[in-house]
N, C-alpha and C positions, 0 to 999 in steps of 0.2 A: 504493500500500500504506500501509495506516493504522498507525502505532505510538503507544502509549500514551502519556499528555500527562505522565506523570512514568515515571523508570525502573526497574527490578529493582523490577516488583508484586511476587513471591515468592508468589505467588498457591495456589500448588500445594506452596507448600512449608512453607509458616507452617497452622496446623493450624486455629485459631480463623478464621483469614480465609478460608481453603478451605470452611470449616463455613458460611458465607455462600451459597456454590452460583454456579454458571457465570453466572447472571443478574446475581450484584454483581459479579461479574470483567467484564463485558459494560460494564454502567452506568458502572462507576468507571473503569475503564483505556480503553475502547474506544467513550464516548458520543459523541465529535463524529466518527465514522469514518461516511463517506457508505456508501449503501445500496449492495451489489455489491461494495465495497474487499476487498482481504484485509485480514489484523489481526496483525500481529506484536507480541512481547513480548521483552524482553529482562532476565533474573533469571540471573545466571552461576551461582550456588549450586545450579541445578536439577541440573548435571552430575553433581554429587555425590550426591545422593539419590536410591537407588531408589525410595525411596515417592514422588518429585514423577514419578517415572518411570512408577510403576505407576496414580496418578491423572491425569496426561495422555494415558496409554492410554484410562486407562476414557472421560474424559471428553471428549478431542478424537480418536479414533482415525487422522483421516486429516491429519494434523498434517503439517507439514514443518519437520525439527530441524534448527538449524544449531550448528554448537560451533567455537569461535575458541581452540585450542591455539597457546600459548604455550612456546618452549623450556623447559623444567622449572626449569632454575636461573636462567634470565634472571625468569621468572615468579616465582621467588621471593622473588628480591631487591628487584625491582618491590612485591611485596606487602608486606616488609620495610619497604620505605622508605615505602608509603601508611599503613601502622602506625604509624611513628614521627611523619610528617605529623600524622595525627588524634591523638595524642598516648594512643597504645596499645602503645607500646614504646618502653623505654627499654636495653635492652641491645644488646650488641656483638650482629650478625648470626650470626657463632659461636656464638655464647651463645645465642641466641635457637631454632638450632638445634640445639644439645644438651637443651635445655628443651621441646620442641614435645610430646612426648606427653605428660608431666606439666601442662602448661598445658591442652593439649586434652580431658586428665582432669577438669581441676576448672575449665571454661570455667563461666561465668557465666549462665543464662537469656539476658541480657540481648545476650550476646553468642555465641546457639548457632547465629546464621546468618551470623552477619560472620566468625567465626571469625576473628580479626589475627592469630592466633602457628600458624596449620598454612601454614605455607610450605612444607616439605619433600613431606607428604603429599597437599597438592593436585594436585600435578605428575604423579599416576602415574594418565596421564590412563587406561590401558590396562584399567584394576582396575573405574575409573567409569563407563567406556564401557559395560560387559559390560550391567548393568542396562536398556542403553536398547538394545542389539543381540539382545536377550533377547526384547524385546517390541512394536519397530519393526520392520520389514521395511528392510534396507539404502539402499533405494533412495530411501527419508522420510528419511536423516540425512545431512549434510553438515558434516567436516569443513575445516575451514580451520586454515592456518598466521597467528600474528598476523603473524609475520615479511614476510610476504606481501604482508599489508596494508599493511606501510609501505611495501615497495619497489616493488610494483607493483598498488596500487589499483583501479585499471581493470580489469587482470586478471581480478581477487579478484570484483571486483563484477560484471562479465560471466558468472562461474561464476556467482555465486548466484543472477541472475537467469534464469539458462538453467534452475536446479535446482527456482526458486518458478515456472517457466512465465510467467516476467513480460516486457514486453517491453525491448527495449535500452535502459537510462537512465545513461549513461555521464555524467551531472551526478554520480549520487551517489557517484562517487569524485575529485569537485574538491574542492577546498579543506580538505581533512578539518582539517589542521593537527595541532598533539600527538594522539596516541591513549594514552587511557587514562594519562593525565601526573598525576606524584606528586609528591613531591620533590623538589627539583632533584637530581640525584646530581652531589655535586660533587667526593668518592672514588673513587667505582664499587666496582665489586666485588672482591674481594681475589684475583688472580691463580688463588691458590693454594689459594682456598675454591672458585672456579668450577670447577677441575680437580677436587677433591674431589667436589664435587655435581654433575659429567660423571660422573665416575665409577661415581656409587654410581645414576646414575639409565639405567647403557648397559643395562642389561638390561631394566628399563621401557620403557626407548624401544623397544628390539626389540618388545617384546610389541606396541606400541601398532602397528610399523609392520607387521606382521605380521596385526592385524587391519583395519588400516585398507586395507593394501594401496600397490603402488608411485606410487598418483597422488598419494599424501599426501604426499609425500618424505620429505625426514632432515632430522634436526640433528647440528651438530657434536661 
């Protein structure tokens, strides 16, 4: 399976580069992929948007979706701290979270697909799912827990291969090392912020596990 030689094309979701057409998505992300390969792409922002949702319909209908949910508040803080890394925040994580819709109000062009300061609202994976369950048939989308991926790699990876019809390549869950590493966290998270944003996100998670069903499992 062929994956693009740089990551998150955002292909389908940036407006001017979609206006290019499936043939520069082909040339640019997917030219050295040998003839007969599949062609995967990886753009996390797609979750979020129903329009990349409703032109990957039009334009690949027999697609195979995979989505890598992350616990809501662990994901937050994670993104938290890649913001502060790139040098995109400078506030207390509290802070950062009392401030997310007025940030997300007056975001920047520049910055309407990185979005650094929606931490809270990324997480409700439940809301952004509806858009691609709307217009995928169940059986084309594949969730994953990231959790998963770190404890039990193999696993993870034997799923996905059984779901893309590929055969067993139990290499691609050696050596991963960090996944998706930011910051060092050398605080972590504040006890008593984790418990607050457990709290306020138990009823999203139901909805999510409620759509997704019992093979997705829980979070705590």
């Amino acid at each position: 399976m062929a994956a693009p030689v740089s990551p998150e094309p955002k292909f389908f979701l940036v407006d001017d580069v979609y206006a290019r057409g499936l043939a520069h998505y082909s040339a640019t992300w997917f030219a050295t992929a040998a003839p007969g390969k599949r062609c995967g792409e990886k753009s996390t922002n797609y979750l979020e948007s129903a329009q990349a949702a409703a032109r990957i319909r039009s334009d690949l209908p027999s697609v195979r979706l995979v989505f890598v949910l992350r616990e809501p508040a662990a994901r937050a803080w994670s993104n938290y701290l890649w913001s502060r890394m790139n040098g995109m925040e400078t506030e207390t994580f509290e802070r950062a979270l009392e401030l997310e819709a007025e940030r997300e109000a007056a975001l920047s062009p520049a910055r309407r697909f990185s979005r650094p300061h929606a931490y809270f609202s990324r997480g409700l994976y439940a809301n952004q799912l509806q858009a691609w369950f709307a217009l995928f048939a169940r059986s084309t989308i594949l969730c994953l827990r990231f959790e998963d991926i770190v404890s039990d790699a193999a696993s993870v990876a034997a799923k996905l291969h059984r779901f893309l019809d590929l055969p067993a390549r139990p290499q691609d869950a050696q050596g991963l090392g960090p996944i998706n590493a930011s910051e060092p966290d050398t605080a972590g998270l504040a006890p008593q912020t984790r418990a607050r944003l457990r709290s306020v996100y138990a009823e999203p998670n139901q909805e999510l596990y409620a759509l997704l069903g019992p093979g997705f499992g829980t979070w705590p």
